[in-house]
Biopython code that builds the backbone (N, CA, C, O; Angstrom):
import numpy as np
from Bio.PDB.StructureBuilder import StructureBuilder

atoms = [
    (1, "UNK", "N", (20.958, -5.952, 2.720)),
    (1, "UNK", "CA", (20.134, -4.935, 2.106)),
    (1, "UNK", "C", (19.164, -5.608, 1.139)),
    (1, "UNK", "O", (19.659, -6.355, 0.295)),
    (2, "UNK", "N", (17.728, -5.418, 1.162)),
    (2, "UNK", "CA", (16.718, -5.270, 0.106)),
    (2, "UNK", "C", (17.313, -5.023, -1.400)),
    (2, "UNK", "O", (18.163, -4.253, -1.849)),
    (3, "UNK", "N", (16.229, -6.327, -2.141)),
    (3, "UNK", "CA", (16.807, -5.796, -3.380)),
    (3, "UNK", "C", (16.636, -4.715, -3.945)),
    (3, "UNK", "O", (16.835, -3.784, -3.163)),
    (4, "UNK", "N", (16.245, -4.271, -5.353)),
    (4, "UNK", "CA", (15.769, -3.139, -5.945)),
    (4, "UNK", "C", (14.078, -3.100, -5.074)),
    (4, "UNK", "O", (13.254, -3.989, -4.858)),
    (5, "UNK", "N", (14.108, -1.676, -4.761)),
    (5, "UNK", "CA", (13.066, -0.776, -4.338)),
    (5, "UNK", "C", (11.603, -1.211, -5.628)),
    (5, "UNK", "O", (11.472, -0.827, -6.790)),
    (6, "UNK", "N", (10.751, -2.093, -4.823)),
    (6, "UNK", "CA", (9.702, -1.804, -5.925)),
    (6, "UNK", "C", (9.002, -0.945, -6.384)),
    (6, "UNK", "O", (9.273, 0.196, -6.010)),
    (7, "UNK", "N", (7.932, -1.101, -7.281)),
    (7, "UNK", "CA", (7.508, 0.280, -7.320)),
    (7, "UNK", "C", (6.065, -0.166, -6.852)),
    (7, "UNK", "O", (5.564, -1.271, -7.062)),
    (8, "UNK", "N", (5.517, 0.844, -6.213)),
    (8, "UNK", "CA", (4.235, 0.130, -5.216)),
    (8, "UNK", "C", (2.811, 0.910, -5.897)),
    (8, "UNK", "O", (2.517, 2.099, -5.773)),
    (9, "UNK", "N", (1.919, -0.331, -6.768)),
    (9, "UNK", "CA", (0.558, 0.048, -7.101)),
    (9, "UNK", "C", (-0.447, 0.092, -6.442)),
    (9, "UNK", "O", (-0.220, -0.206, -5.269)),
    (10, "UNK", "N", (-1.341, 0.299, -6.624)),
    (10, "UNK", "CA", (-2.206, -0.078, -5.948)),
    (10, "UNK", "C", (-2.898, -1.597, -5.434)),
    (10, "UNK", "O", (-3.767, -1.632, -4.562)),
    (11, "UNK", "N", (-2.500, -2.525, -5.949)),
    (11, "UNK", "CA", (-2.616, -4.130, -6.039)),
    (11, "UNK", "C", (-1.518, -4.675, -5.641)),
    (11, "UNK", "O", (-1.580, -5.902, -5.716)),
    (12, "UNK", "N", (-0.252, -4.164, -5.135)),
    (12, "UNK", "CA", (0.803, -4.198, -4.336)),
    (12, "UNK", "C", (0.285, -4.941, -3.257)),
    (12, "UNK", "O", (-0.754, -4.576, -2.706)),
    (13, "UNK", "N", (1.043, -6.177, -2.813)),
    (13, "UNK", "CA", (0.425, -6.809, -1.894)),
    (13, "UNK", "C", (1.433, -6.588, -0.548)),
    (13, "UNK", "O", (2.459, -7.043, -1.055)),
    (14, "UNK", "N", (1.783, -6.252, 0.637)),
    (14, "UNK", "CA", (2.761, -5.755, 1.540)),
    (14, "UNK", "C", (2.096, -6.209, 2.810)),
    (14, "UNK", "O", (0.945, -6.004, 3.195)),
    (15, "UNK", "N", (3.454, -7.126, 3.589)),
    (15, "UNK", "CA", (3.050, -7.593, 4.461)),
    (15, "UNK", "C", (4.323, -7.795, 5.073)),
    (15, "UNK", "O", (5.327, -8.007, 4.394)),
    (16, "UNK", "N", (4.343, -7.711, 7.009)),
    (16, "UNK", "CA", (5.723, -7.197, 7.741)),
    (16, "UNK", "C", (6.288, -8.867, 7.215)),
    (16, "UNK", "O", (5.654, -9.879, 6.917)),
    (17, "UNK", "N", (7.655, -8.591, 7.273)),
    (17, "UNK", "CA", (8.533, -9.835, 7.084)),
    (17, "UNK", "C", (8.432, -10.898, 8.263)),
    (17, "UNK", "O", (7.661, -10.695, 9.201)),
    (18, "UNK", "N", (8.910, -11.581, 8.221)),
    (18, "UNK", "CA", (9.172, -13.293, 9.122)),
    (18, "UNK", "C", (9.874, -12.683, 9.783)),
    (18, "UNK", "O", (9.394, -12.351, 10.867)),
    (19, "UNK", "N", (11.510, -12.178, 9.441)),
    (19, "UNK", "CA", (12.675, -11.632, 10.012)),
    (19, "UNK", "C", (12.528, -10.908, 11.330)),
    (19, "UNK", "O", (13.307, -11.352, 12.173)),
    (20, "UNK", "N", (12.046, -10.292, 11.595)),
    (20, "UNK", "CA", (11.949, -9.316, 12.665)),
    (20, "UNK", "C", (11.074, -9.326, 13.847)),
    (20, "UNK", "O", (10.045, -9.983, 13.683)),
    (21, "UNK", "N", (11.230, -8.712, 15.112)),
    (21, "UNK", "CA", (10.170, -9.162, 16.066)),
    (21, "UNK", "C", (9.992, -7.093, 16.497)),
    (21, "UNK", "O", (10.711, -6.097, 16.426)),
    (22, "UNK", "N", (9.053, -7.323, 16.780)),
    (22, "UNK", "CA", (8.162, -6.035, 17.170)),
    (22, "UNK", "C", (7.474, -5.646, 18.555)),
    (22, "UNK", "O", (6.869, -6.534, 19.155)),
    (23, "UNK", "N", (7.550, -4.124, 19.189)),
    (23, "UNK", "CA", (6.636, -4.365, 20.871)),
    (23, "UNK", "C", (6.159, -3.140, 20.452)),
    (23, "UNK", "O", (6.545, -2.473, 19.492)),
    (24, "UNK", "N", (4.983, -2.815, 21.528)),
    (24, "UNK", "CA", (4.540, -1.791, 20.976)),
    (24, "UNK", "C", (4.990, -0.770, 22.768)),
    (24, "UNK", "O", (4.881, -1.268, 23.889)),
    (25, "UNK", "N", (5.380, 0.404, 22.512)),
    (25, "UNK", "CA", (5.987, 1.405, 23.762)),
    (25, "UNK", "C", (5.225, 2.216, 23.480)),
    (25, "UNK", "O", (5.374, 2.806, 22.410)),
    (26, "UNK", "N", (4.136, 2.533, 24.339)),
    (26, "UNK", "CA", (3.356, 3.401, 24.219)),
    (26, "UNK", "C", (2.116, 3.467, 23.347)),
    (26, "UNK", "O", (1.372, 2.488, 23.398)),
    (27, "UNK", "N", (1.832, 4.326, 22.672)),
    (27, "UNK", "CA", (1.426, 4.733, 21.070)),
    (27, "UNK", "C", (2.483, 4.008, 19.893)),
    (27, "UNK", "O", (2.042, 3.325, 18.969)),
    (28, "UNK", "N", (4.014, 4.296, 20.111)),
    (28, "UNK", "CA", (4.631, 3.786, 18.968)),
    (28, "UNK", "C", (5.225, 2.393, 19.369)),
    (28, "UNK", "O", (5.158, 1.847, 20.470)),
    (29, "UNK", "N", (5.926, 1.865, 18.015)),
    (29, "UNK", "CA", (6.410, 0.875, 18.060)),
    (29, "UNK", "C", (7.906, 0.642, 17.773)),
    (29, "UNK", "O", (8.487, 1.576, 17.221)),
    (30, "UNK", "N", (8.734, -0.649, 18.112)),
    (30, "UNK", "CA", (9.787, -0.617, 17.925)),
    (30, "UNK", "C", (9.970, -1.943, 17.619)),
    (30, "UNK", "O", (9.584, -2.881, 18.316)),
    (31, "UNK", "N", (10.715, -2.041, 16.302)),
    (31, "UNK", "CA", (11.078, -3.205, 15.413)),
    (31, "UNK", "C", (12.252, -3.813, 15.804)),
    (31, "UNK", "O", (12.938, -2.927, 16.315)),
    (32, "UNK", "N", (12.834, -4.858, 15.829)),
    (32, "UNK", "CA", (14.337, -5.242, 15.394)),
    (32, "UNK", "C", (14.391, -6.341, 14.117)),
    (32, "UNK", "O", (13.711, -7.362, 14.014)),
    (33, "UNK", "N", (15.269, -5.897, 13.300)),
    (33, "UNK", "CA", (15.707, -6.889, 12.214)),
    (33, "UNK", "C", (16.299, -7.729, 13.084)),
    (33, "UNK", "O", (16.967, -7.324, 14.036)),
    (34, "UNK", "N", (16.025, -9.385, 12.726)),
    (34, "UNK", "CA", (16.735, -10.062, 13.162)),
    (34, "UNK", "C", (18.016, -10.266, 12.330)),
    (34, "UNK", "O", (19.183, -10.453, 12.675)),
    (35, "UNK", "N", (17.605, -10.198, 11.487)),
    (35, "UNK", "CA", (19.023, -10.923, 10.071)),
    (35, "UNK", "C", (20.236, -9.409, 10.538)),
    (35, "UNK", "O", (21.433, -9.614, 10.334)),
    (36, "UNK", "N", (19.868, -8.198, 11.050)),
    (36, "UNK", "CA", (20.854, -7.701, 10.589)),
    (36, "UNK", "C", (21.427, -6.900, 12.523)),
    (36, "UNK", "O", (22.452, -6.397, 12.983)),
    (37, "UNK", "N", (20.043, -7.223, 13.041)),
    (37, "UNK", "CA", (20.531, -6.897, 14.787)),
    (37, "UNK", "C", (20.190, -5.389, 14.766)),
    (37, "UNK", "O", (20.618, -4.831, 15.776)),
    (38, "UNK", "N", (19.432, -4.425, 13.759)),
    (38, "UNK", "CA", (19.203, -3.230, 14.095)),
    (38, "UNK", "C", (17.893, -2.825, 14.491)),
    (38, "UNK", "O", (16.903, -3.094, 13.811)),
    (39, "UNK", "N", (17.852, -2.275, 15.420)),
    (39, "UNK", "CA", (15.771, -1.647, 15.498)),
    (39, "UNK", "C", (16.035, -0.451, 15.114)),
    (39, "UNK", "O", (17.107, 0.150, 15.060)),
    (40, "UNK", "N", (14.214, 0.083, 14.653)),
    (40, "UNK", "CA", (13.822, 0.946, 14.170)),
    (40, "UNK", "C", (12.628, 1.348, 15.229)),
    (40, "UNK", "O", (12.045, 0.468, 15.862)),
    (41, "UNK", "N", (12.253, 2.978, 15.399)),
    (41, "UNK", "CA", (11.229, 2.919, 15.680)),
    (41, "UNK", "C", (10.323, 3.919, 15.016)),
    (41, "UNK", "O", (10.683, 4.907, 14.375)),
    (42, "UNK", "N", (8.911, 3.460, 15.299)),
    (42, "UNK", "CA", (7.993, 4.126, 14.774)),
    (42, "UNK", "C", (7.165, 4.792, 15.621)),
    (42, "UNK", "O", (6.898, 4.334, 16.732)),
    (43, "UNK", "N", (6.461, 6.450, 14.979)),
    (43, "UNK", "CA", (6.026, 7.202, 15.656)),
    (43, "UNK", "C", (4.381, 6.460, 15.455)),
    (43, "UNK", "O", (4.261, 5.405, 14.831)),
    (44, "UNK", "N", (3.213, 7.159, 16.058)),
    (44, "UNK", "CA", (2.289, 6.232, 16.602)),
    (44, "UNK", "C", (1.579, 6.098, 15.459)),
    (44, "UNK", "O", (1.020, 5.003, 15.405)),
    (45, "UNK", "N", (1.293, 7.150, 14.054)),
    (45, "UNK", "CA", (1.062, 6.993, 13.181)),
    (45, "UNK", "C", (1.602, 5.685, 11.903)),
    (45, "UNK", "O", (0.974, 5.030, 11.071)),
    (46, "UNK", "N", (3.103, 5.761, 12.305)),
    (46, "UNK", "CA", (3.703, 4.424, 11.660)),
    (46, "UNK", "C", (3.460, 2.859, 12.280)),
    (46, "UNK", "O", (3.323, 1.775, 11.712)),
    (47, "UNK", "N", (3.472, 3.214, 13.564)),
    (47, "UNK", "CA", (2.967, 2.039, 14.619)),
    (47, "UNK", "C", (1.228, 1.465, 14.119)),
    (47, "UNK", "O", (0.994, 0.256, 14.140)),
    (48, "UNK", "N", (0.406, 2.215, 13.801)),
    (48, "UNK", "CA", (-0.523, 2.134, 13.421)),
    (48, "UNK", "C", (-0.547, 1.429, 11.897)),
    (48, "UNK", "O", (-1.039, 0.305, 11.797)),
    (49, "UNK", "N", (-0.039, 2.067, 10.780)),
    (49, "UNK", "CA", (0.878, 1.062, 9.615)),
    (49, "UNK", "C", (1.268, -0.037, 9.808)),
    (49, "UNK", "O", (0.864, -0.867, 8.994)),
    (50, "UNK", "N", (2.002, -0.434, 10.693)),
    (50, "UNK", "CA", (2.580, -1.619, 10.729)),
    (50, "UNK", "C", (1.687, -2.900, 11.614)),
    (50, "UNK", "O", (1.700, -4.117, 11.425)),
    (51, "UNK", "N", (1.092, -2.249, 12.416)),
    (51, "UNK", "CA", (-0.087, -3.206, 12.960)),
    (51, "UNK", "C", (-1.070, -3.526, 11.808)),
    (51, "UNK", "O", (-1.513, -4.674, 11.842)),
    (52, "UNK", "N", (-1.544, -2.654, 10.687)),
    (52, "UNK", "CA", (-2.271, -2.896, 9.805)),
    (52, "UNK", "C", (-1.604, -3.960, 8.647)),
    (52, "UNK", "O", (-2.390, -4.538, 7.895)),
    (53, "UNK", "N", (-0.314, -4.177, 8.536)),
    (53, "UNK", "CA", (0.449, -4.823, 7.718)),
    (53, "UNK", "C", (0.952, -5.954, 8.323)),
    (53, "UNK", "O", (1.857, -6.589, 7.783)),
    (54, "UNK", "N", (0.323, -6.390, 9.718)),
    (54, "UNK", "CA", (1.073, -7.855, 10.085)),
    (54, "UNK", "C", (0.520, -8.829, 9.012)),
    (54, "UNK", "O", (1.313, -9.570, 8.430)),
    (55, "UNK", "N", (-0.791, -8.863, 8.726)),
    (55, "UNK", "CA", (-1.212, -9.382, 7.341)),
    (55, "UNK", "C", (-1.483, -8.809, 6.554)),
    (55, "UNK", "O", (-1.716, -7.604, 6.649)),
    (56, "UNK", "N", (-1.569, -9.702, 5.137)),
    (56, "UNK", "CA", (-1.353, -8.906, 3.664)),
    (56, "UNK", "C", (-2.456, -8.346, 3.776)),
    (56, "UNK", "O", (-3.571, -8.557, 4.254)),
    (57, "UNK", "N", (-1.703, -7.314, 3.036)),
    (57, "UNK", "CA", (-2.891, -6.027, 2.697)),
    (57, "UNK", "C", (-2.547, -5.231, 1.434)),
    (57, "UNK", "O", (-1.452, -4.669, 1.410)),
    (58, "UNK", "N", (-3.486, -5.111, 0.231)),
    (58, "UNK", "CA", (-2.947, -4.133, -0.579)),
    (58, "UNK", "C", (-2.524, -3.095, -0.041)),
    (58, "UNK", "O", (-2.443, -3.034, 1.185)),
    (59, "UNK", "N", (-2.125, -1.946, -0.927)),
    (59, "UNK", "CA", (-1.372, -0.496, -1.157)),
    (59, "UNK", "C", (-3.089, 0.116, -0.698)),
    (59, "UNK", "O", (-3.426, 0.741, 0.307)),
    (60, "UNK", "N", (-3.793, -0.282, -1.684)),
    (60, "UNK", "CA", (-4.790, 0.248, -1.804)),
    (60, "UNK", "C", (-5.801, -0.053, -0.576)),
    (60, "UNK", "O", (-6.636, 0.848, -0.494)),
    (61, "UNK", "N", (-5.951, -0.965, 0.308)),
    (61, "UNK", "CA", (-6.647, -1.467, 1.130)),
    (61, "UNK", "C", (-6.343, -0.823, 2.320)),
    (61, "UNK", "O", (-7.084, -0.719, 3.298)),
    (62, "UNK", "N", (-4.893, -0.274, 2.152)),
    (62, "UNK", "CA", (-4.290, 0.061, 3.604)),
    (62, "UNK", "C", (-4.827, 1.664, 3.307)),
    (62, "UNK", "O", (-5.442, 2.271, 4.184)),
    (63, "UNK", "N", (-4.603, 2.126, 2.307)),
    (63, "UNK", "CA", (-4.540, 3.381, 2.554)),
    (63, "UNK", "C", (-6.402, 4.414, 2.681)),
    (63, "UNK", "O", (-6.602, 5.569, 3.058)),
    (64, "UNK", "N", (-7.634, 3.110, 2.075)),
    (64, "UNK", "CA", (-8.598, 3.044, 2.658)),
    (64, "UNK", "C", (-8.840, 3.300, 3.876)),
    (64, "UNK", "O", (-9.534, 4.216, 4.316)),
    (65, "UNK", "N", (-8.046, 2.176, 4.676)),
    (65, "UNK", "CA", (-8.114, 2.094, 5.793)),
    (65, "UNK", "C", (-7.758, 3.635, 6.823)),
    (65, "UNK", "O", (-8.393, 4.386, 7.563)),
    (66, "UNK", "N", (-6.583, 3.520, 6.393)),
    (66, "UNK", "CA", (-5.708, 4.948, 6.739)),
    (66, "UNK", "C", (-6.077, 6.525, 6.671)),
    (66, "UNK", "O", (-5.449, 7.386, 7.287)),
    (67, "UNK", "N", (-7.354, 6.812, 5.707)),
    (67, "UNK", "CA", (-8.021, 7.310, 4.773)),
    (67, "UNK", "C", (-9.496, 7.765, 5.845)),
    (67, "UNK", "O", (-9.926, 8.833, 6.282)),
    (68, "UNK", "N", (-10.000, 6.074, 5.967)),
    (68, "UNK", "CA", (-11.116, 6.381, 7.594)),
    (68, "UNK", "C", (-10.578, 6.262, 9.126)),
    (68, "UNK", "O", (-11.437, 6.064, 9.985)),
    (69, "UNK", "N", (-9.751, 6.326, 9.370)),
    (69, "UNK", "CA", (-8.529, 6.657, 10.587)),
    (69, "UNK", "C", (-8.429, 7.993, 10.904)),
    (69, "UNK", "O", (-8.873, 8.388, 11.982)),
    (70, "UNK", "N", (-7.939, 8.705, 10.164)),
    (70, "UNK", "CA", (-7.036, 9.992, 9.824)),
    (70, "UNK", "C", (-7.728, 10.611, 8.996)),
    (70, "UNK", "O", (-8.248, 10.078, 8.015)),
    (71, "UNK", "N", (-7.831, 12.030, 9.347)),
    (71, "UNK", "CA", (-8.355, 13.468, 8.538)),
    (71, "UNK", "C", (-7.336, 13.478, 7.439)),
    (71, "UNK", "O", (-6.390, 14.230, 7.676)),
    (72, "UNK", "N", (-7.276, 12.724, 6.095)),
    (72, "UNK", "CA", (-6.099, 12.562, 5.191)),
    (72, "UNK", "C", (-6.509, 12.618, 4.180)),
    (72, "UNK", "O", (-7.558, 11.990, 4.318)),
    (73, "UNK", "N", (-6.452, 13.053, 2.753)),
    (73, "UNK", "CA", (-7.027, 13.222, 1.746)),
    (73, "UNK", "C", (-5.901, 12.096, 0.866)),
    (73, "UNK", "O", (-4.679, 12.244, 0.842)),
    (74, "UNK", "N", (-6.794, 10.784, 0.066)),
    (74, "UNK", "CA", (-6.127, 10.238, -0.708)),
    (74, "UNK", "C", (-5.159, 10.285, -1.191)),
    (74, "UNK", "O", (-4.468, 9.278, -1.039)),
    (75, "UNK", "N", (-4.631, 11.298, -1.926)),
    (75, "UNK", "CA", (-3.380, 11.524, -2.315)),
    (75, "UNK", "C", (-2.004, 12.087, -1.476)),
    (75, "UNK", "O", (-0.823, 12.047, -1.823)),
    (76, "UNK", "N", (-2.587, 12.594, -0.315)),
    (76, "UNK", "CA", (-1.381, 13.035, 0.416)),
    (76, "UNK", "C", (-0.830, 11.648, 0.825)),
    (76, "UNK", "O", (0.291, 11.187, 0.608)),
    (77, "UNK", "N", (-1.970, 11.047, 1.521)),
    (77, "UNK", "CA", (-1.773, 9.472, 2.477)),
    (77, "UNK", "C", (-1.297, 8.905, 1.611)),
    (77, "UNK", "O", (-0.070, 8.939, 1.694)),
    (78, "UNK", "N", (-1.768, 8.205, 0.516)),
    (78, "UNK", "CA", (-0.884, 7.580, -0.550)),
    (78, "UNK", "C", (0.730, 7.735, -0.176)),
    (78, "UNK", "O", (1.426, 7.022, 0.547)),
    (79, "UNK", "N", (1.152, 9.223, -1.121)),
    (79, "UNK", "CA", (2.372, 9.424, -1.228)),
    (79, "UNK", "C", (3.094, 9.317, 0.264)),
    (79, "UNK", "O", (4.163, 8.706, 0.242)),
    (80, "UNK", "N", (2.735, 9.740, 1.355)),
    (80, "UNK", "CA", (2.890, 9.150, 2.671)),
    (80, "UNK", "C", (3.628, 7.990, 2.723)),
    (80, "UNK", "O", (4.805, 7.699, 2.510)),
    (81, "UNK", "N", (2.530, 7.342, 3.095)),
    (81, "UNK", "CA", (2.791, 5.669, 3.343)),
    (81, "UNK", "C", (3.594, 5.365, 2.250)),
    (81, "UNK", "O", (4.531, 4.783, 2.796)),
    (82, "UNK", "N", (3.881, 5.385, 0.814)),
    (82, "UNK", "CA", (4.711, 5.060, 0.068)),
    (82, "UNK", "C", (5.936, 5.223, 0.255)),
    (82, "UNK", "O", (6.566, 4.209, -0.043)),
    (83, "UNK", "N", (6.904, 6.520, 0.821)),
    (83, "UNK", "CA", (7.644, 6.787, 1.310)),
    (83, "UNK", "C", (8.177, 6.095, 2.634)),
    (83, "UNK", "O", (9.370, 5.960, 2.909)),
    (84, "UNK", "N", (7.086, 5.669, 3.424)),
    (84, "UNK", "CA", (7.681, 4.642, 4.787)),
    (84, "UNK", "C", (7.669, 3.371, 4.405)),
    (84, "UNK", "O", (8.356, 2.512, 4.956)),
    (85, "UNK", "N", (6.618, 3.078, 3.101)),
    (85, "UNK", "CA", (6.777, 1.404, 2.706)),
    (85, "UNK", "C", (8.134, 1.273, 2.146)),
    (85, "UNK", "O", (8.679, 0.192, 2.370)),
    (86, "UNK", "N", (8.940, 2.340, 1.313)),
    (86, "UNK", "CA", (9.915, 2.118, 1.017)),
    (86, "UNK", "C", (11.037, 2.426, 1.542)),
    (86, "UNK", "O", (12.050, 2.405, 0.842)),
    (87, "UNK", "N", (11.101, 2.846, 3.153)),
    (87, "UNK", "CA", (11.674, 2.911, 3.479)),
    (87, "UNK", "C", (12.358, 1.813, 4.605)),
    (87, "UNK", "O", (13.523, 1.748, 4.998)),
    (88, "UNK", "N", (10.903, 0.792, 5.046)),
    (88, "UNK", "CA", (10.917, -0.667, 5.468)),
    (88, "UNK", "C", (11.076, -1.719, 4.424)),
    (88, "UNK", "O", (10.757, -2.868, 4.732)),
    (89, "UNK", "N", (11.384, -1.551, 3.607)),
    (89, "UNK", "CA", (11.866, -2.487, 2.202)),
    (89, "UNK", "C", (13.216, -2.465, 2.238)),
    (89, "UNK", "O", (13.810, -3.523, 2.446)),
    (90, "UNK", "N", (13.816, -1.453, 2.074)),
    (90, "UNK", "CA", (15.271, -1.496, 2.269)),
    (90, "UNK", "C", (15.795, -1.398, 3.544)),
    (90, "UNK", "O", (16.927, -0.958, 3.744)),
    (91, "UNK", "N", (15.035, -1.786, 4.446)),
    (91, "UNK", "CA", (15.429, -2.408, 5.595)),
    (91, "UNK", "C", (15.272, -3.586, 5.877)),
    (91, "UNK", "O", (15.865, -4.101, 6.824)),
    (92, "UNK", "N", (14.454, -4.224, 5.120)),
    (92, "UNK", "CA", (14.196, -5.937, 4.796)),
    (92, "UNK", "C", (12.971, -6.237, 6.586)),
    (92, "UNK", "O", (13.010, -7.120, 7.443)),
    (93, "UNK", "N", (12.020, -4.937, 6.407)),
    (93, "UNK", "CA", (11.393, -5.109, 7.397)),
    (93, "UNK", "C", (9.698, -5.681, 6.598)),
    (93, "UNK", "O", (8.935, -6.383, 7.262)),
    (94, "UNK", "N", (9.478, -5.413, 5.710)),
    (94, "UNK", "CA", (8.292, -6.238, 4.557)),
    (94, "UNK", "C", (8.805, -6.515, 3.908)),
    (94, "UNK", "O", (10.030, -6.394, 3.934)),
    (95, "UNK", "N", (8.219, -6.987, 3.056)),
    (95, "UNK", "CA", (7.638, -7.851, 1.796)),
    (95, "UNK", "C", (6.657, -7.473, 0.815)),
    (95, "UNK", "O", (5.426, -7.458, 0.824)),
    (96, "UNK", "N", (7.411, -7.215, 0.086)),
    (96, "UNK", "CA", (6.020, -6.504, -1.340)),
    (96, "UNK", "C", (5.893, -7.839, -2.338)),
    (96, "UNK", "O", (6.830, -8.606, -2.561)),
    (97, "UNK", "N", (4.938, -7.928, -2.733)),
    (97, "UNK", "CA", (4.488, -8.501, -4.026)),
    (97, "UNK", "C", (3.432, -7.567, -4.580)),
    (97, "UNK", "O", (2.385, -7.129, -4.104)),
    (98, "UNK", "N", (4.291, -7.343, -6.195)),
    (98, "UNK", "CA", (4.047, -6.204, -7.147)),
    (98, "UNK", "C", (2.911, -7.399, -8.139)),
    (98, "UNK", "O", (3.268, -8.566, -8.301)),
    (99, "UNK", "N", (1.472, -6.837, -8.757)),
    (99, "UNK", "CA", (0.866, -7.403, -9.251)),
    (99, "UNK", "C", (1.086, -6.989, -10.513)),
    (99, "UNK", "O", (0.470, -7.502, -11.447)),
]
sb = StructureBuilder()
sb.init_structure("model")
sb.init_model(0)
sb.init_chain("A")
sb.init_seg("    ")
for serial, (resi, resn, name, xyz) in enumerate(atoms, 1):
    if name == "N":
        sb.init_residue(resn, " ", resi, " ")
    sb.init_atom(name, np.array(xyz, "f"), 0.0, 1.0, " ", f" {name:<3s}", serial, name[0])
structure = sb.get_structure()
């Protein structure tokens, strides 16, 4: 398990871990932790997240991004993606660095 849950700013730097290997099925995608032997999968919207996070990318850069993608108003997308970033953290599927 991931250590303590960071808390993610906007200068949050998040990028997918070493650990794990990834395919994409369809629209979505499907992860496996290597360290722990479990996959996850993602619907095509999260699949889309995680292709944007194979390299570093701020909090803030992604959700730009995410922002001209998607009919999404800043603050919903924010709190969004915050909720799935922390939910691939304690799966030891990224890597945050908190600025």
């Amino acid at each position: 398990m991931a250590s303590e849950v960071p808390s993610f700013s906007d200068q949050s730097t998040i990028r997918a871990s070493d650990d794990q290997v990834s395919s994409n099925v369809g629209d979505e995608a499907v992860i496996l932790d290597l360290s722990e032997g479990t996959y996850f999968s993602l619907d095509s919207i999260g699949a889309h997240i995680w292709k944007l996070i194979q390299e570093p990318i701020t909090l803030n850069q992604l959700i730009d991004q995410l922002t001209k993608d998607y009919q999404v108003d800043r603050v919903t997308c924010k709190e969004d993606v915050v909720v799935l970033l922390r939910e691939m953290y304690e799966n030891n599927l990224i890597e945050v660095e908190s600025e």
